[in-house]
FIVO-65145 format. One line per 3 residues: number of its first residue (from 1); their letters; for each residue y negated, x negated, z negated of C-alpha. Coordinates in Angstrom, 1 decimal. Last residue first. Example, Ala and Ser with C-alpha at 12.3 -4.5 7.8 and 13.67 -1.06 7.14 Angstrom:
2
2 = sa = 1.1 -13.7 -7.1  4.5 -12.3 -7.8
REM end
This chain:
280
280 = xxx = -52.7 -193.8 -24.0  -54.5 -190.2 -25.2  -55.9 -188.9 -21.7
277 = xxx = -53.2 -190.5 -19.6  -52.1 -187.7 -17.6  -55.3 -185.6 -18.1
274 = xxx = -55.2 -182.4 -19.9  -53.8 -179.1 -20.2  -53.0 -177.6 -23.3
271 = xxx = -51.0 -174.1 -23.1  -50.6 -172.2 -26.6  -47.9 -169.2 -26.8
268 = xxx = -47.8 -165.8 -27.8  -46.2 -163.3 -30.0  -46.4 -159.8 -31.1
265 = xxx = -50.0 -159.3 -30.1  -50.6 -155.3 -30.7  -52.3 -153.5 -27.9
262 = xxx = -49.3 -151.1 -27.7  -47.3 -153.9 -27.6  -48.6 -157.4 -26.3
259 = xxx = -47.6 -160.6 -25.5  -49.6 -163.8 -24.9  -50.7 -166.4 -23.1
256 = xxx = -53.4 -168.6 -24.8  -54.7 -171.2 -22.5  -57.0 -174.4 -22.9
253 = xxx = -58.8 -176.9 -20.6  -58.8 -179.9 -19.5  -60.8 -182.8 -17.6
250 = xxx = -60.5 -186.0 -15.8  -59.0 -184.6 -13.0  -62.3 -183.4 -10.6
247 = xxx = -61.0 -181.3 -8.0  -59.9 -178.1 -9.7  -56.7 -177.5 -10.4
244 = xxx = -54.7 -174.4 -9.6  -53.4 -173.0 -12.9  -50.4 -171.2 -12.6
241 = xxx = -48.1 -169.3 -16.0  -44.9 -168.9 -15.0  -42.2 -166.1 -16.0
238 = xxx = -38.5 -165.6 -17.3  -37.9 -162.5 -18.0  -36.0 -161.7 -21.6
235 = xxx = -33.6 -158.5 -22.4  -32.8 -156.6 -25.9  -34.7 -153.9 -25.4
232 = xxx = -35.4 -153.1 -21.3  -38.3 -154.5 -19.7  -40.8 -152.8 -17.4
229 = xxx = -43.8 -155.6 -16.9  -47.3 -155.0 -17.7  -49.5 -158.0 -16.2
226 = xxx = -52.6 -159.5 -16.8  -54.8 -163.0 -15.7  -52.5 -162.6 -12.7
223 = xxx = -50.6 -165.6 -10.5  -51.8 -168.6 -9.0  -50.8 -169.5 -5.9
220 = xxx = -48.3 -171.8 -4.5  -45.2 -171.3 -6.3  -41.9 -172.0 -5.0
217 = xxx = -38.5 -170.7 -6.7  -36.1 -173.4 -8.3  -35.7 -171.3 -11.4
214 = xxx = -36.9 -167.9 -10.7  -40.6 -166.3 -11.9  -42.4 -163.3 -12.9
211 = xxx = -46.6 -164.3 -12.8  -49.1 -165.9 -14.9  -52.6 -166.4 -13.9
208 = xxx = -55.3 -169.1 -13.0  -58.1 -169.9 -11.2  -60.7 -171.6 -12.7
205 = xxx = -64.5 -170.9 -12.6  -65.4 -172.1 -15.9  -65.5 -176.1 -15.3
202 = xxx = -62.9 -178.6 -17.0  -63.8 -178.9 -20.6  -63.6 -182.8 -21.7
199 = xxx = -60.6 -184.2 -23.0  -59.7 -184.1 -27.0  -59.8 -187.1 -29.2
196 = xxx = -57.3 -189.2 -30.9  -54.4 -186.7 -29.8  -50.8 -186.9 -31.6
193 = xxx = -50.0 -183.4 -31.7  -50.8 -183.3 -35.1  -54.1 -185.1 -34.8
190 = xxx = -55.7 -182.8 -32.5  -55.0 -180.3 -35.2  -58.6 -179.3 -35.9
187 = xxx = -60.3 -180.1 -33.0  -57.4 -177.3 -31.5  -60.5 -174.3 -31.1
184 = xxx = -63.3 -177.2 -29.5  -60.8 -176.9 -26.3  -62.2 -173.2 -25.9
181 = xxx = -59.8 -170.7 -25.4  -59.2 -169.4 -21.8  -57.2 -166.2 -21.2
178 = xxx = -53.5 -164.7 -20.3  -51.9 -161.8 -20.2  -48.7 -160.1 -21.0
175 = xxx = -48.0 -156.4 -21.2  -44.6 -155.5 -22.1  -42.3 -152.2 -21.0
172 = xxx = -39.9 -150.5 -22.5  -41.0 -149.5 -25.5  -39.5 -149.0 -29.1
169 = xxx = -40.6 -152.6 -30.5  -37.6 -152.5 -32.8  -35.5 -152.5 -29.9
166 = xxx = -36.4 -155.7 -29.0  -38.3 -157.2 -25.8  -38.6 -160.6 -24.1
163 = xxx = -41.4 -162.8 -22.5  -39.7 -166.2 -20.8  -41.9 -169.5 -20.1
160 = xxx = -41.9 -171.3 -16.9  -45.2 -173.8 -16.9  -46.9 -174.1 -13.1
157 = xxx = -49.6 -176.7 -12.4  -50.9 -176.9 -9.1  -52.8 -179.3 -6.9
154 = xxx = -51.7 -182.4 -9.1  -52.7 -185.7 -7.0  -54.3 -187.0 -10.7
151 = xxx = -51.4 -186.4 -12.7  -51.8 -183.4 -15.1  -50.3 -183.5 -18.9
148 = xxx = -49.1 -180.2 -20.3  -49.1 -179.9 -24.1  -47.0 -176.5 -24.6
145 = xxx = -47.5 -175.1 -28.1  -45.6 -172.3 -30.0  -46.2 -173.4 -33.5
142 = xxx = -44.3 -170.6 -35.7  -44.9 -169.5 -39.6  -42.4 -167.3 -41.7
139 = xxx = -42.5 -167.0 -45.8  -45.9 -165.4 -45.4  -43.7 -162.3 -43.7
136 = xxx = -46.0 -159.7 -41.2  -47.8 -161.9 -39.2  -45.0 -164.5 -38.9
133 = xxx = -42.6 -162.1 -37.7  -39.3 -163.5 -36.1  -38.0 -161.3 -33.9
130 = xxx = -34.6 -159.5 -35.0  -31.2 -160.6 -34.1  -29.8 -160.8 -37.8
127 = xxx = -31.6 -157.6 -38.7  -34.8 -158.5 -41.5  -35.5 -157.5 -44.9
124 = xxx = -39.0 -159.8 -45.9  -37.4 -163.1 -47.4  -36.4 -163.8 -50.6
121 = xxx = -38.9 -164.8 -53.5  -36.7 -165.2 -57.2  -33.9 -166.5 -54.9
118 = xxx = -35.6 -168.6 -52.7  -37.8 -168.5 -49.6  -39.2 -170.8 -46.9
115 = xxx = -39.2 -170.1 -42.8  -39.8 -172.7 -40.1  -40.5 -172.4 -36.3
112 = xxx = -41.1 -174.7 -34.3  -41.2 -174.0 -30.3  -42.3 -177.9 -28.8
109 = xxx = -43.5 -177.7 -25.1  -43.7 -181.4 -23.4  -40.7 -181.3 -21.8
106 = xxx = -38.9 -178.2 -23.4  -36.1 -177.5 -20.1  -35.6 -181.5 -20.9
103 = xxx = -34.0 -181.3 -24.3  -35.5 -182.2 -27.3  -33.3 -183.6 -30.1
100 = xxx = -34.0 -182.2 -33.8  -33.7 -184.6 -36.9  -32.0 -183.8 -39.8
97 = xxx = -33.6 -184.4 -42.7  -36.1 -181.6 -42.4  -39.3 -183.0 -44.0
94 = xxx = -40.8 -180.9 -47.0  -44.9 -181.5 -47.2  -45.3 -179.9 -50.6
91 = xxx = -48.2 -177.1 -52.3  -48.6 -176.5 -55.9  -49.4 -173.5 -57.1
88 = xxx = -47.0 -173.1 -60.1  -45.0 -176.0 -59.5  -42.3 -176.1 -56.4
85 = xxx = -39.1 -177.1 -55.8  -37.8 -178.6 -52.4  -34.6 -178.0 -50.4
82 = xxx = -33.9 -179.1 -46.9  -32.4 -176.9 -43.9  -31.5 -178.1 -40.3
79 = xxx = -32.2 -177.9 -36.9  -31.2 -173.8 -36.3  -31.4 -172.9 -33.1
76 = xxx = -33.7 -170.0 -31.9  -33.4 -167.7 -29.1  -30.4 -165.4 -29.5
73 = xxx = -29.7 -165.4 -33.1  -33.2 -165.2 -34.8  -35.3 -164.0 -31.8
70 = xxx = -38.5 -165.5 -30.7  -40.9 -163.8 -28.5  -43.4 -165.7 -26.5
67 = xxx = -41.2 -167.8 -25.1  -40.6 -171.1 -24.4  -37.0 -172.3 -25.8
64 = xxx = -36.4 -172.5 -30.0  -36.7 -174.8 -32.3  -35.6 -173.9 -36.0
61 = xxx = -36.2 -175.4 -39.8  -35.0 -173.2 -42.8  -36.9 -174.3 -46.1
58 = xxx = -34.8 -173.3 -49.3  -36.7 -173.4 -52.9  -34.6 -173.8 -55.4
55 = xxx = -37.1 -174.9 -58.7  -39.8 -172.4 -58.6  -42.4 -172.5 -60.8
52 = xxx = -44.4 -169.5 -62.0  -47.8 -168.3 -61.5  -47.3 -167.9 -57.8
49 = xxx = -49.2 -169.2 -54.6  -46.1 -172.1 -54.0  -47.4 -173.7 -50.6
46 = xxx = -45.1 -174.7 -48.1  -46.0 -177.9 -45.5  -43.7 -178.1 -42.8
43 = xxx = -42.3 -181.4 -41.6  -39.9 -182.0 -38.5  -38.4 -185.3 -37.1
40 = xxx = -38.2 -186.6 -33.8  -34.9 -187.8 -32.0  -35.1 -188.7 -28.1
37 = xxx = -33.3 -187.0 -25.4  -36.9 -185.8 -23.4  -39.6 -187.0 -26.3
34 = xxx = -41.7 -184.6 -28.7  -45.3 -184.7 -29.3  -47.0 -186.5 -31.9
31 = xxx = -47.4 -187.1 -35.4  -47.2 -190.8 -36.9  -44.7 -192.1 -38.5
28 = xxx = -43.1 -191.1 -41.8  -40.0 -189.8 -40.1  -39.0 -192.8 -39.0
25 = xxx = -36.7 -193.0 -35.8  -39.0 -191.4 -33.2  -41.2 -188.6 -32.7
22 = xxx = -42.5 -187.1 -35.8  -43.6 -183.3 -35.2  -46.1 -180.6 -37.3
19 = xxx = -45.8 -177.1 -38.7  -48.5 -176.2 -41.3  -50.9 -176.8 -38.3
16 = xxx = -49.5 -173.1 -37.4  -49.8 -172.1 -34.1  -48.0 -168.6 -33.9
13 = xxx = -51.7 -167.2 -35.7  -54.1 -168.2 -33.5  -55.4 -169.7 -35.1
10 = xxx = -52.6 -171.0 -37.6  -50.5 -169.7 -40.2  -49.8 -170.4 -43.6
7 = xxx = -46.0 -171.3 -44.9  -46.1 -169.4 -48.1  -44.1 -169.0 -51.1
4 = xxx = -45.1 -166.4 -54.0  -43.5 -166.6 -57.0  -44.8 -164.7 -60.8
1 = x = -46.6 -162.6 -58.4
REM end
């Protein structure tokens, strides 16, 4: 193809290192994770695959709430767009100018998505409320990570997340679940979420689920490794995911929940856990 844009996706695939996060005043510091009310900026590298240059190249920057599936109008905010042209093959780190403001239902979760097209390389036909699709569009790519740090008297750790439907799933119900990934799986973005080095593995016997779940509610115990929920197109449920701790503290350990269709994975998120001041 004479143009062929690309933001490349990650492994799993909604946590692209092509997506990273400045906190701070200067967007040429160093990546890390975002900041309860304070600015950070947001880069995206896109990658021009075509034989042909491309000179109005539009990068779309958005943040959106946990959840495993992402919705143009209802779920994501725009941050900001920036503009970049592009040689044959040539590949750009494009930093949205405007910087984004975390809010404290994120704390440590950061939902980026960013999308890159232009006129002679549009984006895949989309409704104005449809999912995003990162699997299916190379203009697309998401980094659904929540970095959750445990205190040493921690006993429990919940994360509230929301799964959600769209009619052009055509079901009404979702299965979600939940599994370990090994910690050596992010060695290769450490760095973009500001880690120097990655804790230890905390033992394999954990006990851990995710579960439907109310603002304010208590949770004691841990929840399933898999559930199928009945949900209507067009709504959310807000869920948890539960880890009870073990007794050592020094340690971590990494999650993938996600959401499937049919056996499908339409979206998913990445859960970190590890020590409080691991990276200090």
């Amino acid at each position: 193809m004479p143009i062929e844009l690309w933001i490349d996706d990650g492994k799993p695939w909604y946590l692209s290192n092509s997506i990273w996060l400045v906190p701070g005043t200067d967007p040429a510091g160093a990546p890390g994770l975002p900041v309860v009310d304070r600015p950070a900026f947001v880069w995206a590298r896109v990658i021009n695959r075509g034989s042909a240059a491309v000179p109005d190249v539009t990068v779309r920057f958005y943040w959106g709430d946990p959840s495993t599936l992402i919705r143009r109008k209802s779920d994501a905010k725009l941050i900001g767009v920036s503009n970049v042209s592009l040689a044959a093959g040539e590949a750009k780190e494009v930093l949205c100018l405007t910087p984004w403001i975390p809010v404290w239902v994120n704390g440590g979760h950061e939902c980026l998505i960013v999308e890159a097209f232009s006129s002679g390389d549009p984006l895949s036909p989309h409704g104005e409320d449809d999912p995003f699709n990162p699997v299916r569009d190379r203009h697309t790519a998401q980094r659904n990570l929540a970095v959750l740090k445990v205190s040493s008297s921690a006993r429990l750790v919940v994360a509230p997340f929301a799964i959600g439907n769209s009619p052009l799933l055509r079901v009404k119900e979702v299965t979600v679940r939940v599994k370990r990934l090994p910690l050596r799986n992010m060695e290769e973005g450490k760095t973009l979420f500001g880690f120097t080095r990655l804790p230890e593995e905390m033992t394999d016997d954990l006990m851990y689920g995710i579960r439907p779940f109310r603002c304010g509610e208590p949770v004691e115990e841990s929840g399933e490794p898999v559930l199928t929920i009945p949900l209507e197109p067009d709504r959310k449920q807000a869920m948890a995911f539960t880890l009870k701790l073990p007794e050592r503290r020094d340690a971590g350990a990494c999650f993938l929940i996600e959401q499937f269709v049919h056996d499908q994975v339409v979206g998913g998120i990445v859960a970190l856990i590890t020590p409080e001041h691991l990276n200090d």
